[in-house]
Biopython code that builds the backbone (N, CA, C, O; Angstrom):
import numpy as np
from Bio.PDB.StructureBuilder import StructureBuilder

atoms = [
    (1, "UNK", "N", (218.541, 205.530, -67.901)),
    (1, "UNK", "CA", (217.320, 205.881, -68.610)),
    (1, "UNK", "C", (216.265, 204.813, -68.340)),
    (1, "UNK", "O", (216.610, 203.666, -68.625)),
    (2, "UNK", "N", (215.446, 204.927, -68.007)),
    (2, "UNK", "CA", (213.689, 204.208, -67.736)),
    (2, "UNK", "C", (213.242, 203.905, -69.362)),
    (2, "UNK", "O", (213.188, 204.896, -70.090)),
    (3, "UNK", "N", (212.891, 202.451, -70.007)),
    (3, "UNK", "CA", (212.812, 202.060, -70.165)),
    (3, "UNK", "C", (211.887, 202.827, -71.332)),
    (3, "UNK", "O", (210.770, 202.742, -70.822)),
    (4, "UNK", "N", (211.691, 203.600, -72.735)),
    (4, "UNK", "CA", (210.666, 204.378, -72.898)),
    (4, "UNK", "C", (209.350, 203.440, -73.345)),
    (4, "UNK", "O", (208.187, 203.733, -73.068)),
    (5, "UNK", "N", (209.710, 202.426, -73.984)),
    (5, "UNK", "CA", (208.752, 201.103, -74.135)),
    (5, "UNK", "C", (208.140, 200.764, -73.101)),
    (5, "UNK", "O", (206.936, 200.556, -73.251)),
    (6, "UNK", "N", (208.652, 200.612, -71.886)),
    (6, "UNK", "CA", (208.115, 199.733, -70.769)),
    (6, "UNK", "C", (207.141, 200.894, -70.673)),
    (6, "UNK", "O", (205.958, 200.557, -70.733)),
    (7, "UNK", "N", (207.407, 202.285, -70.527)),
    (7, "UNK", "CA", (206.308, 203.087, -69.900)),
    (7, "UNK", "C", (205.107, 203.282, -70.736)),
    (7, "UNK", "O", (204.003, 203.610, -70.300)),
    (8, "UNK", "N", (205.400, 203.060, -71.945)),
    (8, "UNK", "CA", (204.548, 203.375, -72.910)),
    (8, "UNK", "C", (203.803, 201.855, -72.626)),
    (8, "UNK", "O", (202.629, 201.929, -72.265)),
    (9, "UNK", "N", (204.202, 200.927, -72.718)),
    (9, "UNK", "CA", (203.085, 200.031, -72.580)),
    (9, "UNK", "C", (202.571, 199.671, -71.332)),
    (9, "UNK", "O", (201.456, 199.171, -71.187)),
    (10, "UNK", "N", (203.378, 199.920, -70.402)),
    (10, "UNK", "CA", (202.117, 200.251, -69.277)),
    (10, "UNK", "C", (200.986, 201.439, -69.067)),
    (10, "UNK", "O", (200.294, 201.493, -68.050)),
    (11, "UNK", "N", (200.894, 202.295, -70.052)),
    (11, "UNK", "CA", (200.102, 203.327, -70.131)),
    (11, "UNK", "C", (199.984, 204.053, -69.081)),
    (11, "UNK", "O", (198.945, 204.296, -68.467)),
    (12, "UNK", "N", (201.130, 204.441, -68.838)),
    (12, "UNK", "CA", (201.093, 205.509, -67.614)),
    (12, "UNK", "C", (200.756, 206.367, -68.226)),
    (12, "UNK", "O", (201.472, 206.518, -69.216)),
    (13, "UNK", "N", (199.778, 207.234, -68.118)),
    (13, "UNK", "CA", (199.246, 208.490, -68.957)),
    (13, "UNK", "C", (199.734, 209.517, -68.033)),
    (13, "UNK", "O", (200.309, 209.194, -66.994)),
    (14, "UNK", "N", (199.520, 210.821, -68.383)),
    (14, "UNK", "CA", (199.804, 212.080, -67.655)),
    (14, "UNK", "C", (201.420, 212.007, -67.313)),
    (14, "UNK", "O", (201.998, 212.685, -66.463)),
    (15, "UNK", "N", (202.011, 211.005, -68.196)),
    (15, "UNK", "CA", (203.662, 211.251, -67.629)),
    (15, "UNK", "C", (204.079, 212.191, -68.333)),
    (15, "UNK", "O", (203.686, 212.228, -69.499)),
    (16, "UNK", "N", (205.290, 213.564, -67.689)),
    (16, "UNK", "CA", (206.283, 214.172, -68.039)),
    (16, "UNK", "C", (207.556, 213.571, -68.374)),
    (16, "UNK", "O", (208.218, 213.047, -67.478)),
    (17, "UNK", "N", (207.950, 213.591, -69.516)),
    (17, "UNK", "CA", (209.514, 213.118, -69.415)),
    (17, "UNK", "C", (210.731, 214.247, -69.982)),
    (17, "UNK", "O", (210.361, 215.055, -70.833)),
    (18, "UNK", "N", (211.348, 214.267, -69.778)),
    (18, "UNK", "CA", (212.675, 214.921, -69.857)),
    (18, "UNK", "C", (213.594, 213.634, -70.604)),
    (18, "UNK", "O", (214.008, 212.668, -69.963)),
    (19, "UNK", "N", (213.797, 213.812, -71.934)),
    (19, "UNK", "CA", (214.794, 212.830, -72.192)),
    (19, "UNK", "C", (215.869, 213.435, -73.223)),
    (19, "UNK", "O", (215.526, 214.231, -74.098)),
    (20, "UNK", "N", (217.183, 213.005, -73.059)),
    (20, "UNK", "CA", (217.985, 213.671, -74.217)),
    (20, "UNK", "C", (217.839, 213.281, -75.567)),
    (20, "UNK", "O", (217.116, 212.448, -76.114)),
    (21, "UNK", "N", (218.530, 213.924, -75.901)),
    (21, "UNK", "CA", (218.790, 213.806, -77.944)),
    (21, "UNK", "C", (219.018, 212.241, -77.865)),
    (21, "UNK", "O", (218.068, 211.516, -78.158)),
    (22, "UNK", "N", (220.089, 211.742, -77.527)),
    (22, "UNK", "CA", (220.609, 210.426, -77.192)),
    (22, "UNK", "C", (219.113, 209.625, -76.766)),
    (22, "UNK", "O", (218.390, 209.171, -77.653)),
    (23, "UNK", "N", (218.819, 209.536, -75.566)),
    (23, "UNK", "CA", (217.863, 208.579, -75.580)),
    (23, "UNK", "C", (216.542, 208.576, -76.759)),
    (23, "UNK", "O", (215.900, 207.551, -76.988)),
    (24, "UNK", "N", (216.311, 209.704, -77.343)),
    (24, "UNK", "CA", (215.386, 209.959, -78.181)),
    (24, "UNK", "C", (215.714, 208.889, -79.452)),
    (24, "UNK", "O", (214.920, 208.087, -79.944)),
    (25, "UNK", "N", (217.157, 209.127, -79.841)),
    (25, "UNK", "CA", (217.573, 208.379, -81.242)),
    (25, "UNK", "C", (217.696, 206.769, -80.340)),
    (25, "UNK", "O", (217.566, 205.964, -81.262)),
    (26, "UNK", "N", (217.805, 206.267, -79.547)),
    (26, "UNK", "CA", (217.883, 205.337, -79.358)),
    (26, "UNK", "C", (216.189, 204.593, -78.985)),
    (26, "UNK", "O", (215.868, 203.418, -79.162)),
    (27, "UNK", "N", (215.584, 205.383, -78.599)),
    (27, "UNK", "CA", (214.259, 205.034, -78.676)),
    (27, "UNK", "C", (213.380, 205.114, -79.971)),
    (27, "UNK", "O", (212.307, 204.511, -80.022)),
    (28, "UNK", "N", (213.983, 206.084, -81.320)),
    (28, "UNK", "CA", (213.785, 205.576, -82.425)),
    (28, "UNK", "C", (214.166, 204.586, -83.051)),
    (28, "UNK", "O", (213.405, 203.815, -83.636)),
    (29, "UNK", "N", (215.334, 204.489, -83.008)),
    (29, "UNK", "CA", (216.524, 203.097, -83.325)),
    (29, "UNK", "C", (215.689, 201.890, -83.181)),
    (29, "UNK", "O", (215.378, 201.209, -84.158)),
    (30, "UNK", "N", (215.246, 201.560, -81.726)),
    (30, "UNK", "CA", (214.183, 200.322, -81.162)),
    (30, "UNK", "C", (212.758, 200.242, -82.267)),
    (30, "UNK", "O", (212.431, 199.403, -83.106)),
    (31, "UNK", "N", (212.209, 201.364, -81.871)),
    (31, "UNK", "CA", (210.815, 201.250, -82.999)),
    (31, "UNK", "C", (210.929, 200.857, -84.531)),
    (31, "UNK", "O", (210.189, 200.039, -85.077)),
    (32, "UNK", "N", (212.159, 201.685, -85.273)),
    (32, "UNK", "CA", (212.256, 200.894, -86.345)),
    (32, "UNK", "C", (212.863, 200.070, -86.261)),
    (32, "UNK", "O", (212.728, 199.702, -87.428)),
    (33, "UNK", "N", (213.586, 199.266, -85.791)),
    (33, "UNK", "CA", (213.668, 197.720, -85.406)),
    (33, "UNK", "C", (212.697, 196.977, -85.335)),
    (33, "UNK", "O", (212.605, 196.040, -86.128)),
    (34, "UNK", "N", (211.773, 197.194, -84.414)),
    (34, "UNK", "CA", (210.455, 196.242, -84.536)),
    (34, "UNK", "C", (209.975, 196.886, -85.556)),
    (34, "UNK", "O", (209.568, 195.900, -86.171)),
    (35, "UNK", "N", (209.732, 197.671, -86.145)),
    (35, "UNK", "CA", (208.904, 197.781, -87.597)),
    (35, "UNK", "C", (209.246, 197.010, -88.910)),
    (35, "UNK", "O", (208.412, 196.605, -89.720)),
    (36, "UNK", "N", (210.497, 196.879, -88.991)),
    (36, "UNK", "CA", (211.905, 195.986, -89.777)),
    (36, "UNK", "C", (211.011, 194.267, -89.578)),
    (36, "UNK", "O", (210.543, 193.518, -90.436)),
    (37, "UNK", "N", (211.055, 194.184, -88.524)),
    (37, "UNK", "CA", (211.100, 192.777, -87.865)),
    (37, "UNK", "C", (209.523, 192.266, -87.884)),
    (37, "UNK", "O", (209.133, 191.098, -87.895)),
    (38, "UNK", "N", (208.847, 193.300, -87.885)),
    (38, "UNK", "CA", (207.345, 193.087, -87.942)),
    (38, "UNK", "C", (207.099, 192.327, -89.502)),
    (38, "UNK", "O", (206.807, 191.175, -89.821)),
    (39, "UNK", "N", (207.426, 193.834, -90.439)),
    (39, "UNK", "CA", (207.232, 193.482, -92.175)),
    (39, "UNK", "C", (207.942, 192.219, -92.480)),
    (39, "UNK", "O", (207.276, 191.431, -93.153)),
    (40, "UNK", "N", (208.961, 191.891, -92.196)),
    (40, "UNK", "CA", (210.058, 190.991, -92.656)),
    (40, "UNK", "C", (208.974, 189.865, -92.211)),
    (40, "UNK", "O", (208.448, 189.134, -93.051)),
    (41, "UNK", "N", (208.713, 189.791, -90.972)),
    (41, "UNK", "CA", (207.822, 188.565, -91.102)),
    (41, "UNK", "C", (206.194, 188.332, -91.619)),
    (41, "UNK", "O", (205.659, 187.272, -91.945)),
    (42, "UNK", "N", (205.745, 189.393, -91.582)),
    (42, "UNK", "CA", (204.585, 189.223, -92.531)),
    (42, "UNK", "C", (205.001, 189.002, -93.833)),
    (42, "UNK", "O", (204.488, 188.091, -94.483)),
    (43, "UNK", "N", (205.927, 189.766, -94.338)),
    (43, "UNK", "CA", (206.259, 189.371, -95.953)),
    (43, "UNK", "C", (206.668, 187.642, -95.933)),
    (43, "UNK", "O", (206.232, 186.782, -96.699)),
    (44, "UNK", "N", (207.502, 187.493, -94.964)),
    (44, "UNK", "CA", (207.922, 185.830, -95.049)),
    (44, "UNK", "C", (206.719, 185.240, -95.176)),
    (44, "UNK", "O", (206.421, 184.613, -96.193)),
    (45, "UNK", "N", (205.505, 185.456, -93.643)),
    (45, "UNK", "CA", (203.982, 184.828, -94.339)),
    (45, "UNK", "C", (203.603, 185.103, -95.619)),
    (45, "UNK", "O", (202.864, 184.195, -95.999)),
    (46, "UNK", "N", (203.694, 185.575, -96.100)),
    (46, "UNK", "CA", (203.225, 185.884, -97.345)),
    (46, "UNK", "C", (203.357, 184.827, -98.466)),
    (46, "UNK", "O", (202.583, 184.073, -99.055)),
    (47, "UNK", "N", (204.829, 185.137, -98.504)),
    (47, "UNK", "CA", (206.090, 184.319, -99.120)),
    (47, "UNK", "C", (205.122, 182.747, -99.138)),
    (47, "UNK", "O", (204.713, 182.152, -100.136)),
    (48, "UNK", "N", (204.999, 182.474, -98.093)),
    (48, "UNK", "CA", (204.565, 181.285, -98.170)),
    (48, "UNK", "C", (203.117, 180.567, -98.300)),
    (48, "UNK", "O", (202.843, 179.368, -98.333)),
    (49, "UNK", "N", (202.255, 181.757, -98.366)),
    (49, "UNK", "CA", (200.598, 181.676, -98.776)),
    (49, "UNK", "C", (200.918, 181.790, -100.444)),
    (49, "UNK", "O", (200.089, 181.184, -101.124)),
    (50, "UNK", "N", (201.875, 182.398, -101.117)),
    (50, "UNK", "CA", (201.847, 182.431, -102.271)),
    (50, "UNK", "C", (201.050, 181.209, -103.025)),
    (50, "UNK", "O", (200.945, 180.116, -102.468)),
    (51, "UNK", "N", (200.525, 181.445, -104.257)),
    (51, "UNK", "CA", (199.946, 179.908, -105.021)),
    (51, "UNK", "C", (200.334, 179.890, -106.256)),
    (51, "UNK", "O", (199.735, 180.611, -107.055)),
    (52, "UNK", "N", (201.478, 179.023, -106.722)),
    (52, "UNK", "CA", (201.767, 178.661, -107.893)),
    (52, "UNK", "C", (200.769, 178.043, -108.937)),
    (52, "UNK", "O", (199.652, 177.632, -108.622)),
    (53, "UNK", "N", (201.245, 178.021, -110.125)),
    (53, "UNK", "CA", (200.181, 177.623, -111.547)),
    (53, "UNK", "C", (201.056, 176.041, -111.597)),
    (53, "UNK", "O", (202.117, 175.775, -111.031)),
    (54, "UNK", "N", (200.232, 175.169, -112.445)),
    (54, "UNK", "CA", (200.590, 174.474, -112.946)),
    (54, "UNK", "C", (202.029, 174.338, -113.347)),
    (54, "UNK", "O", (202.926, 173.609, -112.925)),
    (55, "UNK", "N", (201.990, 175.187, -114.218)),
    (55, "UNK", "CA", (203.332, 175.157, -115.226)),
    (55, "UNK", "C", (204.316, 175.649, -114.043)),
    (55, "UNK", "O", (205.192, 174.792, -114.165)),
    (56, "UNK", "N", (204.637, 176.267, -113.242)),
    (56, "UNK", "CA", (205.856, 176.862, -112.616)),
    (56, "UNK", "C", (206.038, 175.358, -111.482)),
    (56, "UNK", "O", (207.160, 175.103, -111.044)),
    (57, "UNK", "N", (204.953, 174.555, -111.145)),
    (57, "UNK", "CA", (205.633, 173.714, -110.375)),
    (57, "UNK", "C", (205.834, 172.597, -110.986)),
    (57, "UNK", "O", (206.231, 171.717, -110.222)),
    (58, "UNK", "N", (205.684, 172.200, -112.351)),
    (58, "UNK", "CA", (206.306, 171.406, -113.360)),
    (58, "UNK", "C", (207.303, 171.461, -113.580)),
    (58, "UNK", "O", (207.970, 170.474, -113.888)),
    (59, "UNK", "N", (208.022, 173.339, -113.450)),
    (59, "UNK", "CA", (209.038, 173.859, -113.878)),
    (59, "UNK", "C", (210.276, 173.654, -112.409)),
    (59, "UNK", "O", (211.480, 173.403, -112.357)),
    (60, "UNK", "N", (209.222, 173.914, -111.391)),
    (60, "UNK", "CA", (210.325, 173.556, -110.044)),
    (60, "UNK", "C", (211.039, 171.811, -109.822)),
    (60, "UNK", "O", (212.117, 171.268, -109.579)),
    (61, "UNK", "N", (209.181, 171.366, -110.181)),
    (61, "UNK", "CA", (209.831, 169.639, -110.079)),
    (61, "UNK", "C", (210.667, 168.791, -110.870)),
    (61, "UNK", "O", (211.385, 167.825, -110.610)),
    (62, "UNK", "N", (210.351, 169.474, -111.992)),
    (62, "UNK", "CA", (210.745, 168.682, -113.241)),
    (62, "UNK", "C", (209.866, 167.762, -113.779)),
    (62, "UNK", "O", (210.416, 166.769, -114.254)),
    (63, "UNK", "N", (208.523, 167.808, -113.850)),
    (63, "UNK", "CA", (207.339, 166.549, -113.726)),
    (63, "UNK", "C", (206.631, 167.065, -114.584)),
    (63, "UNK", "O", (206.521, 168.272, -114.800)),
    (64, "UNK", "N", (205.807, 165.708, -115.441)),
    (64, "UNK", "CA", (204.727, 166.214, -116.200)),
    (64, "UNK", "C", (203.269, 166.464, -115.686)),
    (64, "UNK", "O", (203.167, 166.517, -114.460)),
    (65, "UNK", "N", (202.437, 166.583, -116.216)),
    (65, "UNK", "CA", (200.893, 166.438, -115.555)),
    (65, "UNK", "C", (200.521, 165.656, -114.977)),
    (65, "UNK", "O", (199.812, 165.901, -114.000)),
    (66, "UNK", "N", (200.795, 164.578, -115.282)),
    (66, "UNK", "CA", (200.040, 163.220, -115.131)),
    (66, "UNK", "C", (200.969, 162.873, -113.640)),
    (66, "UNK", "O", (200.372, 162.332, -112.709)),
    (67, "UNK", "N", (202.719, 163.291, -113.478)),
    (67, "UNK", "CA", (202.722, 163.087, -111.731)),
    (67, "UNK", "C", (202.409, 163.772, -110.861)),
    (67, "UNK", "O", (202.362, 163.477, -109.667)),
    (68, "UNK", "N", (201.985, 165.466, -111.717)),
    (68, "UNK", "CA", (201.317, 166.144, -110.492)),
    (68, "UNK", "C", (199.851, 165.958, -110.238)),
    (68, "UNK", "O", (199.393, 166.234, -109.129)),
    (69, "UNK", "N", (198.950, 165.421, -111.381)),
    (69, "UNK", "CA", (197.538, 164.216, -110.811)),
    (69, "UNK", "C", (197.801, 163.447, -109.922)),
    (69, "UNK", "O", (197.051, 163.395, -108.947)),
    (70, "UNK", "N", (198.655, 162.838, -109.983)),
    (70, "UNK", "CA", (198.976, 161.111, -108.869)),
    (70, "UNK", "C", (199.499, 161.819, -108.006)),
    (70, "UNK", "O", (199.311, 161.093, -107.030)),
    (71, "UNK", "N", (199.941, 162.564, -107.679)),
    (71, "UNK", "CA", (200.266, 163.427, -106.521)),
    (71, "UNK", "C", (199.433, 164.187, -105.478)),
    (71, "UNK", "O", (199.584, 164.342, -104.266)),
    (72, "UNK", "N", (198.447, 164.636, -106.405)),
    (72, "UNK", "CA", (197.061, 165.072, -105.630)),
    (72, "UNK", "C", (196.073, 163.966, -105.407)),
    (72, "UNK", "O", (194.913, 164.175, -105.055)),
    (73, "UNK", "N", (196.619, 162.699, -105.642)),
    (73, "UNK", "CA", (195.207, 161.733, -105.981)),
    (73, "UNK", "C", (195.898, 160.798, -104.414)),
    (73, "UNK", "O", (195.285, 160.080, -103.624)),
    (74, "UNK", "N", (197.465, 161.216, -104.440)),
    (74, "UNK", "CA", (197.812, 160.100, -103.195)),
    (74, "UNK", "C", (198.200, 161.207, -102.449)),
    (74, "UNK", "O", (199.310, 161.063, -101.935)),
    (75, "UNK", "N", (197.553, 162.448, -102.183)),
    (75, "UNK", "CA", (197.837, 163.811, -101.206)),
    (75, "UNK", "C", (199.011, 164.014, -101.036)),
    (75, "UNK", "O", (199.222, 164.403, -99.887)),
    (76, "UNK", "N", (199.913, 163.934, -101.656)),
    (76, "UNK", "CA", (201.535, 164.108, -101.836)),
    (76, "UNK", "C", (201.884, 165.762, -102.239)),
    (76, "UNK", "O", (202.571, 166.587, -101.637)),
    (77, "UNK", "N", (201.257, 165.847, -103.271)),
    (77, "UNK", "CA", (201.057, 167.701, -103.203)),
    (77, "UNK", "C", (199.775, 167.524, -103.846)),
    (77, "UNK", "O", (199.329, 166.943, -104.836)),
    (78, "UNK", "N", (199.164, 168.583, -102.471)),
    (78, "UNK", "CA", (197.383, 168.805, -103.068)),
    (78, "UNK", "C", (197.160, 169.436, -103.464)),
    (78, "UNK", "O", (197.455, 170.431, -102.801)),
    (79, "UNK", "N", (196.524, 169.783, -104.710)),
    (79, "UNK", "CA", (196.153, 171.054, -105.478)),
    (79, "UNK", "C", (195.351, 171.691, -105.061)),
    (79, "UNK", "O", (194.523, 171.069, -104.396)),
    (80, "UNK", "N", (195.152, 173.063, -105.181)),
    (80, "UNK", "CA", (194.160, 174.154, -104.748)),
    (80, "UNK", "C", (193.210, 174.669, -105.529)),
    (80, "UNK", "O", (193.602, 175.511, -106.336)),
    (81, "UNK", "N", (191.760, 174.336, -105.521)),
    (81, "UNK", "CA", (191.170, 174.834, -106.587)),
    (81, "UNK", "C", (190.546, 176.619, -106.359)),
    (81, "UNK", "O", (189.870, 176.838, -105.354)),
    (82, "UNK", "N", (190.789, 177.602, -107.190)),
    (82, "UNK", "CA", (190.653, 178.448, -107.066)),
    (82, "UNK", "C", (189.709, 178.994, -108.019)),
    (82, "UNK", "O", (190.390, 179.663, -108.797)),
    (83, "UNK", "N", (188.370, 179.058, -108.393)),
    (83, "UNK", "CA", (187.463, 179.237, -109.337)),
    (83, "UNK", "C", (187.910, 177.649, -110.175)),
    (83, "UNK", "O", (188.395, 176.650, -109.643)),
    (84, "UNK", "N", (187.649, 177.802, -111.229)),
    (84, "UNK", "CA", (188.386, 176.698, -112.369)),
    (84, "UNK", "C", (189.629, 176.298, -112.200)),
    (84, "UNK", "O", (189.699, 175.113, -112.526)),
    (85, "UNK", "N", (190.941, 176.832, -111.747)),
    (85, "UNK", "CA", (191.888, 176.800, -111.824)),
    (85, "UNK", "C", (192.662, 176.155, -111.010)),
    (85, "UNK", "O", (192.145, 176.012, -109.902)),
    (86, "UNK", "N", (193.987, 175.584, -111.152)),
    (86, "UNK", "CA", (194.213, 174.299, -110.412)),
    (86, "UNK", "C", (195.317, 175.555, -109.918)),
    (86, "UNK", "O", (195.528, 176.593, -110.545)),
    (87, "UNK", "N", (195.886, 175.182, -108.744)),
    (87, "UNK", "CA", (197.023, 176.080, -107.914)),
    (87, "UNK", "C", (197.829, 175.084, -106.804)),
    (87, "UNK", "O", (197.300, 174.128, -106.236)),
    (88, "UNK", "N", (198.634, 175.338, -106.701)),
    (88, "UNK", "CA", (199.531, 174.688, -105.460)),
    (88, "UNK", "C", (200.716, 175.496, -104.860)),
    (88, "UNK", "O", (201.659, 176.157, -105.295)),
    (89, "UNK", "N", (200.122, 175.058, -103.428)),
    (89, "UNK", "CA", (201.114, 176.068, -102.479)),
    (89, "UNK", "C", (202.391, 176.112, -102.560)),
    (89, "UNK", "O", (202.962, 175.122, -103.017)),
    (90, "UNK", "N", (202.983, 176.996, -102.236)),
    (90, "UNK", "CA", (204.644, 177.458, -102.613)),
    (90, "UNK", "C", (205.071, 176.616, -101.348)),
    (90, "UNK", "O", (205.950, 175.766, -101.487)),
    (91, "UNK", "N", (204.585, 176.785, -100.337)),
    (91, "UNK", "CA", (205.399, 175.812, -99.160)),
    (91, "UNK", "C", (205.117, 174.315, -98.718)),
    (91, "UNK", "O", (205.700, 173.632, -97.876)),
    (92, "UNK", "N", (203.772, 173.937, -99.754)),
    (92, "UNK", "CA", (203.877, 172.345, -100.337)),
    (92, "UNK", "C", (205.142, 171.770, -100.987)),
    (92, "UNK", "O", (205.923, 170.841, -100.782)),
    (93, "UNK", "N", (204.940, 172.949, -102.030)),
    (93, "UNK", "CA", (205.938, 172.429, -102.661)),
    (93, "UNK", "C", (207.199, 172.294, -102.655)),
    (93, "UNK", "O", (207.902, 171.517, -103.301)),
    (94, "UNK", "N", (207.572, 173.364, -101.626)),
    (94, "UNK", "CA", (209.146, 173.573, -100.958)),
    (94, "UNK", "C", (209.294, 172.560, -99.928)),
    (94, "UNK", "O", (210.364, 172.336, -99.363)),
    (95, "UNK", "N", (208.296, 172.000, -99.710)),
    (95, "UNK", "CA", (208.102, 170.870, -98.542)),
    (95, "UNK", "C", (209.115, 169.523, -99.014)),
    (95, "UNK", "O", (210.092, 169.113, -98.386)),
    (96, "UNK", "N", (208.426, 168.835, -100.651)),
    (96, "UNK", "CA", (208.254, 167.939, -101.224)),
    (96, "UNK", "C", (210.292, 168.233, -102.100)),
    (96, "UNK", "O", (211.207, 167.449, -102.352)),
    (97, "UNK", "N", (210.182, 169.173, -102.200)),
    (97, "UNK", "CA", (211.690, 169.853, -102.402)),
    (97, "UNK", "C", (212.995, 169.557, -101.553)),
    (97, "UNK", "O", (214.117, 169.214, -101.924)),
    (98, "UNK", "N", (212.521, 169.784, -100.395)),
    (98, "UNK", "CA", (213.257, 169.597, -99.171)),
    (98, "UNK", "C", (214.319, 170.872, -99.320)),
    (98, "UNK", "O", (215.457, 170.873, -98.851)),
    (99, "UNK", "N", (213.679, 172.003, -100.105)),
    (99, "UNK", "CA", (214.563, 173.350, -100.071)),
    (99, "UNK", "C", (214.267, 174.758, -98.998)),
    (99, "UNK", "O", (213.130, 175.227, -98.936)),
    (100, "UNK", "N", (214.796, 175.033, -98.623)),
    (100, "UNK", "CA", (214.329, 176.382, -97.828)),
    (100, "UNK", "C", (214.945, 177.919, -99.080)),
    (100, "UNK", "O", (214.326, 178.542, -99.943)),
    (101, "UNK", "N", (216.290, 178.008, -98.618)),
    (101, "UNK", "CA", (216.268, 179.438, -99.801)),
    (101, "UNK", "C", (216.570, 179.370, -101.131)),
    (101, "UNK", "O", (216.516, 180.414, -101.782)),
    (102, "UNK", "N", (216.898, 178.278, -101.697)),
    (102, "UNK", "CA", (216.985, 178.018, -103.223)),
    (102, "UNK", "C", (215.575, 177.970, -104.176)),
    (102, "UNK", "O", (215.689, 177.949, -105.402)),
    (103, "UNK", "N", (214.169, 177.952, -103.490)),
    (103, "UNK", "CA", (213.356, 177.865, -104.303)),
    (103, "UNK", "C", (212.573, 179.601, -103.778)),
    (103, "UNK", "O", (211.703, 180.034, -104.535)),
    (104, "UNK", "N", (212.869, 180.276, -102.784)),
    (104, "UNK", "CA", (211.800, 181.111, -102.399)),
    (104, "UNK", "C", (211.928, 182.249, -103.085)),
    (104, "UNK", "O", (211.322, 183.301, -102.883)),
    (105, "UNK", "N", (213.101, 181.910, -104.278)),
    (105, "UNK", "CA", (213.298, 183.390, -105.202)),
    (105, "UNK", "C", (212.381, 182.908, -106.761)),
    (105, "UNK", "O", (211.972, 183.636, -107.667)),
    (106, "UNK", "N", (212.295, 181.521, -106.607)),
    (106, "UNK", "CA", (211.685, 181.619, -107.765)),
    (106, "UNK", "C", (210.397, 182.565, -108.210)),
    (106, "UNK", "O", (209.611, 183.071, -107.409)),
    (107, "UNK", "N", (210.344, 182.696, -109.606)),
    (107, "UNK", "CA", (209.277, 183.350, -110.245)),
    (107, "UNK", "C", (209.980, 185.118, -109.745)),
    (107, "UNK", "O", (209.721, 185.888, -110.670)),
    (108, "UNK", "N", (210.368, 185.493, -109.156)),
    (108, "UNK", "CA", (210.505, 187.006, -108.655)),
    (108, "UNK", "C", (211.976, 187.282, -109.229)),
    (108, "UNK", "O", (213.126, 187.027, -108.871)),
    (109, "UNK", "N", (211.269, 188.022, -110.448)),
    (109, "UNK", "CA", (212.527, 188.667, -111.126)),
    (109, "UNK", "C", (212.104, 190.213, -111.572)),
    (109, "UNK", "O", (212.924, 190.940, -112.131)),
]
sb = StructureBuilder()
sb.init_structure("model")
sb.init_model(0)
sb.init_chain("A")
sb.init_seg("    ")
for serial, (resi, resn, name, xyz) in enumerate(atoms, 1):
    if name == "N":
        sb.init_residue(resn, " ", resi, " ")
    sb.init_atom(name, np.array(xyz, "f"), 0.0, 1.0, " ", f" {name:<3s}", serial, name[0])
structure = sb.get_structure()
């Protein structure tokens, strides 16, 4: 079987194809694969543009106010100002953590 991706992205236009049942489900099989693989990683970006409040990264660090001030004052975790509101990135703070999948469920219940 010829490749149905390769032809499609070389834009051979005006092609006839003849393909079986079989190559058909296997050329669906591929597309939702990359569709799977596409979302999964935009959601992961996502995941990590997220912006926590105050209180939830008090709640991750264990820290009061006054070390997450000295923290933004010696750029250790920088806060995000968003209108009035103070915010800090989810992958600052997973940074300063030194966690990868133990913190990326927080808050999502």
């Amino acid at each position: 079987m010829t490749d149905l991706m390769q032809i499609i992205s070389n834009g051979q236009a005006n092609v006839r194809l003849e393909i079986t049942g079989e190559d058909l489900h296997k050329f669906s099989n591929e597309l939702i694969t990359r569709a799977v693989s596409e979302v999964a990683a935009a959601l992961k970006g996502a995941e990590e543009d997220r912006l926590l409040t105050r209180d939830e990264v008090k709640d991750m660090c264990g820290v009061c106010d006054t070390t997450l001030w000295l923290w933004n004052k010696r750029n250790y975790l920088k806060a995000v100002k968003v209108g009035s509101k103070v915010r800090y990135r989810f992958s600052d703070v997973r940074r300063i953590l030194g966690k990868t999948d133990k913190s990326s469920s927080y808050g999502r219940e």
